[in-house]
Biopython code that builds the backbone (N, CA, C, O; Angstrom):
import numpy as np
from Bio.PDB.StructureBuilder import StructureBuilder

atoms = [
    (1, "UNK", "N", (-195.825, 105.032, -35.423)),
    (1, "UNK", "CA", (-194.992, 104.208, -34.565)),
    (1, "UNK", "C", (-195.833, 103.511, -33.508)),
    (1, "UNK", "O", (-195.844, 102.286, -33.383)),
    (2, "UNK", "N", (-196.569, 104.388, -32.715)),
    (2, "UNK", "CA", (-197.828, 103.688, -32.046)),
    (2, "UNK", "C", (-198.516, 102.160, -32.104)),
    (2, "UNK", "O", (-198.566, 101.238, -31.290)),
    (3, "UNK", "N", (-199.083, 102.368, -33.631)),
    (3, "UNK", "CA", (-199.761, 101.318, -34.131)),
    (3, "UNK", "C", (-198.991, 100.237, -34.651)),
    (3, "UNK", "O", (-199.302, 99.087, -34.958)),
    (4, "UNK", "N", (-198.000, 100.817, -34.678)),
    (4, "UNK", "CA", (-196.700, 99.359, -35.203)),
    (4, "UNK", "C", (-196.031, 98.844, -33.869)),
    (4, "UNK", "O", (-195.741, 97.677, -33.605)),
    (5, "UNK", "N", (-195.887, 99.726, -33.252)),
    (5, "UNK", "CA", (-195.868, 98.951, -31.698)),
    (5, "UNK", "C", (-197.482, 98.186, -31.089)),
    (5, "UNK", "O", (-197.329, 96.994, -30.820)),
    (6, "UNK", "N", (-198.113, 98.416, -30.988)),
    (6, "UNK", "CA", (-199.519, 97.551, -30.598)),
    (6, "UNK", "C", (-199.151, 96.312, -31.504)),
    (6, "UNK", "O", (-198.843, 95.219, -31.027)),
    (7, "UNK", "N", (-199.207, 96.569, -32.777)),
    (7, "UNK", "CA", (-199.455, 95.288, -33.710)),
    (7, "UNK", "C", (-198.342, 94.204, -33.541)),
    (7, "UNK", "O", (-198.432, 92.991, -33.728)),
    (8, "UNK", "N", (-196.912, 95.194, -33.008)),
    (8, "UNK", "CA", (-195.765, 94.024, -32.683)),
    (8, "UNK", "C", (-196.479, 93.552, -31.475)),
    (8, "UNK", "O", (-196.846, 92.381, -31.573)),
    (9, "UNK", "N", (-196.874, 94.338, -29.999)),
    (9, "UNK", "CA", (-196.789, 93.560, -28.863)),
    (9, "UNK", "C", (-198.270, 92.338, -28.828)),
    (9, "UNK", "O", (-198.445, 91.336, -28.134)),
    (10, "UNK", "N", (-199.290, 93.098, -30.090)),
    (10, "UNK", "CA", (-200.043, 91.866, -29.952)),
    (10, "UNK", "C", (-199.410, 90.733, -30.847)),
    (10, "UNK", "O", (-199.804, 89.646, -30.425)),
    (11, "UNK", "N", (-198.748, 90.625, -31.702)),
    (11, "UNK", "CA", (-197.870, 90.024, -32.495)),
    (11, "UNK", "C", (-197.668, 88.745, -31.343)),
    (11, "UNK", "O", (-198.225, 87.650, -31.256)),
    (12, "UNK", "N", (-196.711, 89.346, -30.588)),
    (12, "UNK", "CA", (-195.973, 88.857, -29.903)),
    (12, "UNK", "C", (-196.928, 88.191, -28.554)),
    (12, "UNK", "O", (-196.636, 87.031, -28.263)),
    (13, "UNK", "N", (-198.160, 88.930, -27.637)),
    (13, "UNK", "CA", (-198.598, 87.704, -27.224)),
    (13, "UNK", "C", (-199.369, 87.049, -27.952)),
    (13, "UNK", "O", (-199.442, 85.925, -27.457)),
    (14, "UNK", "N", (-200.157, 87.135, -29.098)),
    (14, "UNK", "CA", (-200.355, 86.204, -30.002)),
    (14, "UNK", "C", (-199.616, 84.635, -29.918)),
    (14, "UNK", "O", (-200.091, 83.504, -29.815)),
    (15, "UNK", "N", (-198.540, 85.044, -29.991)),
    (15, "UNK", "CA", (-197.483, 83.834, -30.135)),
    (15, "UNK", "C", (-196.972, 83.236, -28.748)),
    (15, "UNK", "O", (-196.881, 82.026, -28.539)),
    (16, "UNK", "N", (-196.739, 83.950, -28.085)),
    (16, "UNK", "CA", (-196.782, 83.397, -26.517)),
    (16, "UNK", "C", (-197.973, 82.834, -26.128)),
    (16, "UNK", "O", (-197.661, 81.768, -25.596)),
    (17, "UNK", "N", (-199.652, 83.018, -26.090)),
    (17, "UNK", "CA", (-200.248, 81.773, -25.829)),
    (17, "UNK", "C", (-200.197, 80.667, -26.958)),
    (17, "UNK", "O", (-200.559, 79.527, -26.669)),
    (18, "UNK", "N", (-199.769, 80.956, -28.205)),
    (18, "UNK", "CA", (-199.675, 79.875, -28.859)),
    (18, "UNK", "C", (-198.237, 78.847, -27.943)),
    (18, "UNK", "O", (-198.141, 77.696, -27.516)),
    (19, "UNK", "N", (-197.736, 79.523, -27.974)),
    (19, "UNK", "CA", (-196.608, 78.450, -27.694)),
    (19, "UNK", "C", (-196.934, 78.346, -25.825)),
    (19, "UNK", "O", (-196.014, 78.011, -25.080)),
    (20, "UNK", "N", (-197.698, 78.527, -25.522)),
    (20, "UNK", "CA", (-198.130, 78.517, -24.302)),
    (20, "UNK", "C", (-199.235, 77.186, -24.445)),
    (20, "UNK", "O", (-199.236, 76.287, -23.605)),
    (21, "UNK", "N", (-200.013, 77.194, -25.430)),
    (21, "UNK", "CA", (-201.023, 75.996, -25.814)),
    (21, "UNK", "C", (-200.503, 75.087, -25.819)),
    (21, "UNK", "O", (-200.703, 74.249, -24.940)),
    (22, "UNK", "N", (-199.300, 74.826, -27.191)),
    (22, "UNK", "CA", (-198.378, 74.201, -27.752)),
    (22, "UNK", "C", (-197.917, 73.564, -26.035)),
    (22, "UNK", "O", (-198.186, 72.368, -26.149)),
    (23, "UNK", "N", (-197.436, 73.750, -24.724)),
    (23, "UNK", "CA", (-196.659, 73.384, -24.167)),
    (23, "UNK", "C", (-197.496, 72.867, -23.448)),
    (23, "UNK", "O", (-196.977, 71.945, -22.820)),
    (24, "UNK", "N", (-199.113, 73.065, -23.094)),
    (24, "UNK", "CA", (-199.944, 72.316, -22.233)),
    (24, "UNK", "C", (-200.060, 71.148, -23.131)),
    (24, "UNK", "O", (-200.214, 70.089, -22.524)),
    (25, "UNK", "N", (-200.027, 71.072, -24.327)),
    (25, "UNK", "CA", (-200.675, 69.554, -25.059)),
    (25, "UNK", "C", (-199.248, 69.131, -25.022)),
    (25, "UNK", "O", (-199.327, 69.642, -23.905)),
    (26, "UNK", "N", (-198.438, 68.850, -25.092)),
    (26, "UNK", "CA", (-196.947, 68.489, -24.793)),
    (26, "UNK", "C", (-197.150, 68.019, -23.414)),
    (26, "UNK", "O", (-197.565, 66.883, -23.186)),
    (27, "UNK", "N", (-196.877, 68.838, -22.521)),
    (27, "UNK", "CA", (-197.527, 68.178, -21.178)),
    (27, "UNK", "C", (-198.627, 66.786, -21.097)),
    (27, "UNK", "O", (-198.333, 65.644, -20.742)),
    (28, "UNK", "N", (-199.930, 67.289, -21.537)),
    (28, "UNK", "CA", (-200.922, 66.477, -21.659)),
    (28, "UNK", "C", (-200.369, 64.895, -22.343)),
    (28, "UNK", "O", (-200.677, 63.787, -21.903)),
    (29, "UNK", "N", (-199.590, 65.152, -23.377)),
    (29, "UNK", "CA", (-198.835, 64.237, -23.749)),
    (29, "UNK", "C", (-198.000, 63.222, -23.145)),
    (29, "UNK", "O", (-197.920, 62.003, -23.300)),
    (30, "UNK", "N", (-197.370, 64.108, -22.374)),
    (30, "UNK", "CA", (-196.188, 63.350, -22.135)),
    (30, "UNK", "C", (-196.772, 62.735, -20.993)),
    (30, "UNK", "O", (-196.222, 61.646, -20.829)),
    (31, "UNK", "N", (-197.789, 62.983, -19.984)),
    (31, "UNK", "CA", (-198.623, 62.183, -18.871)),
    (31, "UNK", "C", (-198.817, 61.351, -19.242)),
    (31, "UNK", "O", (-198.351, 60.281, -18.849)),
    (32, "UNK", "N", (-199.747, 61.544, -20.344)),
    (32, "UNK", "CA", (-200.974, 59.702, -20.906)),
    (32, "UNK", "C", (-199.452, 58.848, -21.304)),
    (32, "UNK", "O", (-199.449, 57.628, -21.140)),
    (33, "UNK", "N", (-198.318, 59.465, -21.770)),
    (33, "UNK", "CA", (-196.912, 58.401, -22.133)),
    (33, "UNK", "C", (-196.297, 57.792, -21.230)),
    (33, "UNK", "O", (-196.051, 56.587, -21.173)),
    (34, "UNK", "N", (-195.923, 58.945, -20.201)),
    (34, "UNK", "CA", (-195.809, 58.277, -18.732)),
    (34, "UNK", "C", (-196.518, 56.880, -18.260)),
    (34, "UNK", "O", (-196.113, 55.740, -18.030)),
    (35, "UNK", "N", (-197.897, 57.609, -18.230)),
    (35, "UNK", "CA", (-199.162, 56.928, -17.398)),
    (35, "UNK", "C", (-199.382, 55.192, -18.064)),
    (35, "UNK", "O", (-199.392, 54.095, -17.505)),
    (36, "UNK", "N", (-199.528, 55.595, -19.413)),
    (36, "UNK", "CA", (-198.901, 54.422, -20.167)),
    (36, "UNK", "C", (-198.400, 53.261, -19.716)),
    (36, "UNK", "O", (-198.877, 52.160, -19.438)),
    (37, "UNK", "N", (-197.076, 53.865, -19.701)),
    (37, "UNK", "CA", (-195.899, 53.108, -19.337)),
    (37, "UNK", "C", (-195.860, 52.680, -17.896)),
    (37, "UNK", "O", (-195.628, 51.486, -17.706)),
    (38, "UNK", "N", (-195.970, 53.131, -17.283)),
    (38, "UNK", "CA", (-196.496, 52.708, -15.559)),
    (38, "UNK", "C", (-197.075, 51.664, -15.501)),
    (38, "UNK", "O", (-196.720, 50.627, -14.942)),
    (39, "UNK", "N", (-198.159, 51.924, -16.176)),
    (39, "UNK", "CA", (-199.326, 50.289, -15.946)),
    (39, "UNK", "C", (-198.514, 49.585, -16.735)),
    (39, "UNK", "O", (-198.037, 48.705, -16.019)),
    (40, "UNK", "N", (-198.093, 49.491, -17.825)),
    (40, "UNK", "CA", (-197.558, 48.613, -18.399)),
    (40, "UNK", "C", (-196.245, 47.654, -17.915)),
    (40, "UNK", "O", (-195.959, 46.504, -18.250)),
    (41, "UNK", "N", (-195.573, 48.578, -17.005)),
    (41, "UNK", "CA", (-194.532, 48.092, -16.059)),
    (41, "UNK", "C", (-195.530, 47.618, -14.953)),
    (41, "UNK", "O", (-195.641, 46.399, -14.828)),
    (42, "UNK", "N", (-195.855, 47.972, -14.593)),
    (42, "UNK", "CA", (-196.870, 47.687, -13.358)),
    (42, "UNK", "C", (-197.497, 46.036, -13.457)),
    (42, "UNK", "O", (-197.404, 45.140, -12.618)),
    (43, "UNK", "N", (-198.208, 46.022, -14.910)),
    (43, "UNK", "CA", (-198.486, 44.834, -15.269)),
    (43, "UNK", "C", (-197.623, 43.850, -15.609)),
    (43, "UNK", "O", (-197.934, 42.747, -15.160)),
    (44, "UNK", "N", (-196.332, 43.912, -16.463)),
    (44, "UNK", "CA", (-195.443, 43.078, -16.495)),
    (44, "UNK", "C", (-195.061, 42.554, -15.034)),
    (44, "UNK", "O", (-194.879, 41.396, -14.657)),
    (45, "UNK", "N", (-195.022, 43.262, -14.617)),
    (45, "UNK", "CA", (-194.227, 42.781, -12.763)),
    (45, "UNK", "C", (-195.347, 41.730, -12.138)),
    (45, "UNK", "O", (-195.023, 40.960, -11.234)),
    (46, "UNK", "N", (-196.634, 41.754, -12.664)),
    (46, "UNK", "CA", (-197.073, 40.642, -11.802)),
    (46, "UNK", "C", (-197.896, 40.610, -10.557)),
    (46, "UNK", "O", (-198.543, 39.712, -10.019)),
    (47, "UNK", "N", (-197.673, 41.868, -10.260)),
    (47, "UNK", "CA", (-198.078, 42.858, -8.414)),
    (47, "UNK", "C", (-199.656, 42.076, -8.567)),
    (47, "UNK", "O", (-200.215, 41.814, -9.632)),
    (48, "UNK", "N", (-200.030, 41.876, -7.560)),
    (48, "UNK", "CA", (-201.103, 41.440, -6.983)),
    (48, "UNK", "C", (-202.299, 42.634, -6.456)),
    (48, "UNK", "O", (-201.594, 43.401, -5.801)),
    (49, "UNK", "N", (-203.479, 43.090, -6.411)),
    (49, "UNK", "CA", (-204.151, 44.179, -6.442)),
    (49, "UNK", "C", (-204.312, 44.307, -4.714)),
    (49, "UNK", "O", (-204.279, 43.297, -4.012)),
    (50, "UNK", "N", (-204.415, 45.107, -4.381)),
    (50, "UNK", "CA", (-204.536, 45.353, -2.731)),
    (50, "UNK", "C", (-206.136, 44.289, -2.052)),
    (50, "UNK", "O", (-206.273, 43.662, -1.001)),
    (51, "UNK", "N", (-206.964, 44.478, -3.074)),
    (51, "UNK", "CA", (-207.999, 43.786, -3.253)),
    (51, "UNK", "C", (-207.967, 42.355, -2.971)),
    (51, "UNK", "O", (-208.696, 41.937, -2.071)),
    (52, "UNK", "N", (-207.270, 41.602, -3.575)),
    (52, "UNK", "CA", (-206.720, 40.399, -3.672)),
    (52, "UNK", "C", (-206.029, 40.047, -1.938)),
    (52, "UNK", "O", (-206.519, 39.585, -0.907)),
    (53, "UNK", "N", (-204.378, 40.661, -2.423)),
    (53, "UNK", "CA", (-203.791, 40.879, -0.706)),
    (53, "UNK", "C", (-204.649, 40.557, 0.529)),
    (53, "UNK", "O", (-204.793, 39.487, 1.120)),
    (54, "UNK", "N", (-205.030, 41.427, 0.694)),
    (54, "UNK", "CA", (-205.856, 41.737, 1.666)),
    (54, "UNK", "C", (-206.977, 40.564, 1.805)),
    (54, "UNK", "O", (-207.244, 40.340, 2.985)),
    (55, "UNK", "N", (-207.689, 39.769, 0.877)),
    (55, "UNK", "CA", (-208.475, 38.410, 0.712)),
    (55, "UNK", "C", (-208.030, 37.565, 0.971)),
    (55, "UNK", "O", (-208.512, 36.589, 1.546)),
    (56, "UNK", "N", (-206.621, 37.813, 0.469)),
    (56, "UNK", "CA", (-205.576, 36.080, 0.734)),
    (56, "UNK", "C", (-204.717, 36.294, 2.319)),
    (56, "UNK", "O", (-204.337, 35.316, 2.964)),
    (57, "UNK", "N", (-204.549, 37.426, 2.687)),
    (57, "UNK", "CA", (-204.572, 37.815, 4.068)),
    (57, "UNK", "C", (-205.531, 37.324, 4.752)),
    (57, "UNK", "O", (-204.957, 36.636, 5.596)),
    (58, "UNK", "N", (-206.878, 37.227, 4.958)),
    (58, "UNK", "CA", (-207.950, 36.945, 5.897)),
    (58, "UNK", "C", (-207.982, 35.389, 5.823)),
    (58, "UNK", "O", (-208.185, 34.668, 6.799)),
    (59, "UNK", "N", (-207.706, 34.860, 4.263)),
    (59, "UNK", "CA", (-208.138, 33.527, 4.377)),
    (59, "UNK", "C", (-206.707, 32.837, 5.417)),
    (59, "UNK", "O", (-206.847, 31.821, 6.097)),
    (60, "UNK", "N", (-205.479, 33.580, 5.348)),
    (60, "UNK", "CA", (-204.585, 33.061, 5.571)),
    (60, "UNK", "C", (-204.997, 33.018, 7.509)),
    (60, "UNK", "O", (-204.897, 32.016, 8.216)),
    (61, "UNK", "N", (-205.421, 34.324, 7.937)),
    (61, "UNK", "CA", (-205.327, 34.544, 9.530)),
    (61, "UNK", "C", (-206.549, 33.141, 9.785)),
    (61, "UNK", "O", (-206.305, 32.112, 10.416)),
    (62, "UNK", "N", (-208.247, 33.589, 8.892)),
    (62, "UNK", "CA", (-208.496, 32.574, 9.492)),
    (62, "UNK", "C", (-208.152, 30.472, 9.327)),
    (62, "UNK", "O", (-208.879, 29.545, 9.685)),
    (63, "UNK", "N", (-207.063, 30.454, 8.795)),
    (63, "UNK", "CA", (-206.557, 29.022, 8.631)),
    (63, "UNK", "C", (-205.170, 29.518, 9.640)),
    (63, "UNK", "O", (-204.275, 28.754, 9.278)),
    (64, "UNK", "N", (-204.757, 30.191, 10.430)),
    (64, "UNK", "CA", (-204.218, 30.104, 11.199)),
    (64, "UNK", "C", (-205.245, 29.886, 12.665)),
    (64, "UNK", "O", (-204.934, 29.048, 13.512)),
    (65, "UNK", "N", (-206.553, 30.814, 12.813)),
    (65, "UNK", "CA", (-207.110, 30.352, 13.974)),
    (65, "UNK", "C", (-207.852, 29.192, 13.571)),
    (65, "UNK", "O", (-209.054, 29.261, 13.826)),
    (66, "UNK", "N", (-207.601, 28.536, 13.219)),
    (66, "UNK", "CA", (-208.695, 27.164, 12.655)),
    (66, "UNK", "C", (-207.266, 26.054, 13.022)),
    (66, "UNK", "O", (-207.394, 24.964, 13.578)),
    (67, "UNK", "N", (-206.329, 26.473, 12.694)),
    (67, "UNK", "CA", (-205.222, 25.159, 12.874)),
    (67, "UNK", "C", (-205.061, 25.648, 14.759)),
    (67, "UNK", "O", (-205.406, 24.803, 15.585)),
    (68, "UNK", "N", (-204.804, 26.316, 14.995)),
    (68, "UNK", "CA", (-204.684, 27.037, 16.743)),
    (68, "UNK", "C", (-205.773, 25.594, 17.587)),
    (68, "UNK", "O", (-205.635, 24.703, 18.425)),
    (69, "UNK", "N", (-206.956, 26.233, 16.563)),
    (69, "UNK", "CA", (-207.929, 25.657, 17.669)),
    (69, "UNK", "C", (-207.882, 23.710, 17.381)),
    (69, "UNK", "O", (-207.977, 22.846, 18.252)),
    (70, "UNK", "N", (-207.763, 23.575, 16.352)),
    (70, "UNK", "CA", (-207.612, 21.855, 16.302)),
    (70, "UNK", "C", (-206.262, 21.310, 16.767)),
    (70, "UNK", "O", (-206.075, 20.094, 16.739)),
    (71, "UNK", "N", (-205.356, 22.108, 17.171)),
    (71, "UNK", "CA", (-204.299, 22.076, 18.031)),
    (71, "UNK", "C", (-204.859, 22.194, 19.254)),
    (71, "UNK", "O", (-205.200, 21.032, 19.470)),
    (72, "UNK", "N", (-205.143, 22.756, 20.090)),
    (72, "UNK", "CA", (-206.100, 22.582, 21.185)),
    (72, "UNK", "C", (-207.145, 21.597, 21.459)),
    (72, "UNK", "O", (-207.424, 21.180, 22.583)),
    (73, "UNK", "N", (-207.619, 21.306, 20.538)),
    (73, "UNK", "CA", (-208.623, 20.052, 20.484)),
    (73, "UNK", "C", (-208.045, 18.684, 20.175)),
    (73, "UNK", "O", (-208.769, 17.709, 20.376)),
    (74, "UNK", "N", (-207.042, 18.541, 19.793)),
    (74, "UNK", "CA", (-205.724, 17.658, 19.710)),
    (74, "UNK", "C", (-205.153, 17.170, 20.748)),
    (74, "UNK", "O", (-205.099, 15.980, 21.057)),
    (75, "UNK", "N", (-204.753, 17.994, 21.263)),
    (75, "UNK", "CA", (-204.156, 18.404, 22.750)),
    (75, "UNK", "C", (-205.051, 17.723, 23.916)),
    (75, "UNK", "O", (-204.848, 16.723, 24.604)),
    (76, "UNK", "N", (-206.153, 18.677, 23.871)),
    (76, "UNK", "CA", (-207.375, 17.840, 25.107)),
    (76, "UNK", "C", (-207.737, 16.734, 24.291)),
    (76, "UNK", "O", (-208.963, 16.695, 24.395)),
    (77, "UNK", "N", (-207.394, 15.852, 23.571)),
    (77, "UNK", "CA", (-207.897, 14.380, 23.289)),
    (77, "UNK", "C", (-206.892, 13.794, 23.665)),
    (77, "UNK", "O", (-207.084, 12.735, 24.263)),
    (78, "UNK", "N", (-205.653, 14.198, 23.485)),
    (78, "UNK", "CA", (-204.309, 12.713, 23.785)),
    (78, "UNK", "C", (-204.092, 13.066, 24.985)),
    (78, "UNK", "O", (-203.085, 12.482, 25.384)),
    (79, "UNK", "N", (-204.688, 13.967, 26.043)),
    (79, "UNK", "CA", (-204.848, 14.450, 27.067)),
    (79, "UNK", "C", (-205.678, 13.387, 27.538)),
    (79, "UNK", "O", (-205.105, 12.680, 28.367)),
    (80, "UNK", "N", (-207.100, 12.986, 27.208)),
    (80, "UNK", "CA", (-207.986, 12.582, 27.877)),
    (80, "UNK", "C", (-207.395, 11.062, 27.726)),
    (80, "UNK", "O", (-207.135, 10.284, 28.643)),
    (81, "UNK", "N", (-207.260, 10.859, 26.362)),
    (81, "UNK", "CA", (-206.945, 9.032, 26.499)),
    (81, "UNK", "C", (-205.568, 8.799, 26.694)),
    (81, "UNK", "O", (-205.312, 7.693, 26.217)),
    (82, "UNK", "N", (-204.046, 9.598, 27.420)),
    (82, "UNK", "CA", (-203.325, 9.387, 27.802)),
    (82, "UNK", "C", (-203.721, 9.936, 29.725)),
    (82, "UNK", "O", (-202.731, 10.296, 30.361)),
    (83, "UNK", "N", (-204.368, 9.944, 30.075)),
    (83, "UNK", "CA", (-204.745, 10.772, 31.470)),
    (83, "UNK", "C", (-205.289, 9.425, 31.930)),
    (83, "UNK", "O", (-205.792, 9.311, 33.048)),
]
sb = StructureBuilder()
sb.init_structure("model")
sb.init_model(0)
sb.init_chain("A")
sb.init_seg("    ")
for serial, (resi, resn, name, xyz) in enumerate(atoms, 1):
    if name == "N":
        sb.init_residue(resn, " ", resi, " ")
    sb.init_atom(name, np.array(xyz, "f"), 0.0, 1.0, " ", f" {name:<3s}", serial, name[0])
structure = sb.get_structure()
């Protein structure tokens, strides 16, 4: 009875890390399907990279201080030949 009990309980975790394996590659699976699908939505949408943003941000601030200052220099000219 002994040895038929050992051979069931190794039996049995035998099969529990199998189906323990079995459920990490399932997992592993279902990420890269996820992960997949993310970028792929991600890319359909069009989104712009933070990289980018952030470039077209600077060019934008400095063409705001560049119009500021020829507004000022605008200013002191119809200043000088209306004065």
């Amino acid at each position: 009875m002994t040895q038929t009990s050992n051979r069931l309980f190794d039996e049995i975790g035998r099969l529990m890390n199998e189906a323990a394996g079995a459920a990490q590659g399932v997992k592993r699976e279902m990420d890269t399907v996820v992960r997949t699908q993310a970028e792929k939505i991600l890319r359909d949408l069009d989104l712009v990279k933070r990289e980018e943003f952030e470039a077209v941000k600077d060019m934008a601030r400095l063409a705001r201080e560049e119009n500021e200052a020829l507004k000022a220099r605008i200013a002191a000219l119809e200043a000088k030949l209306g004065g």
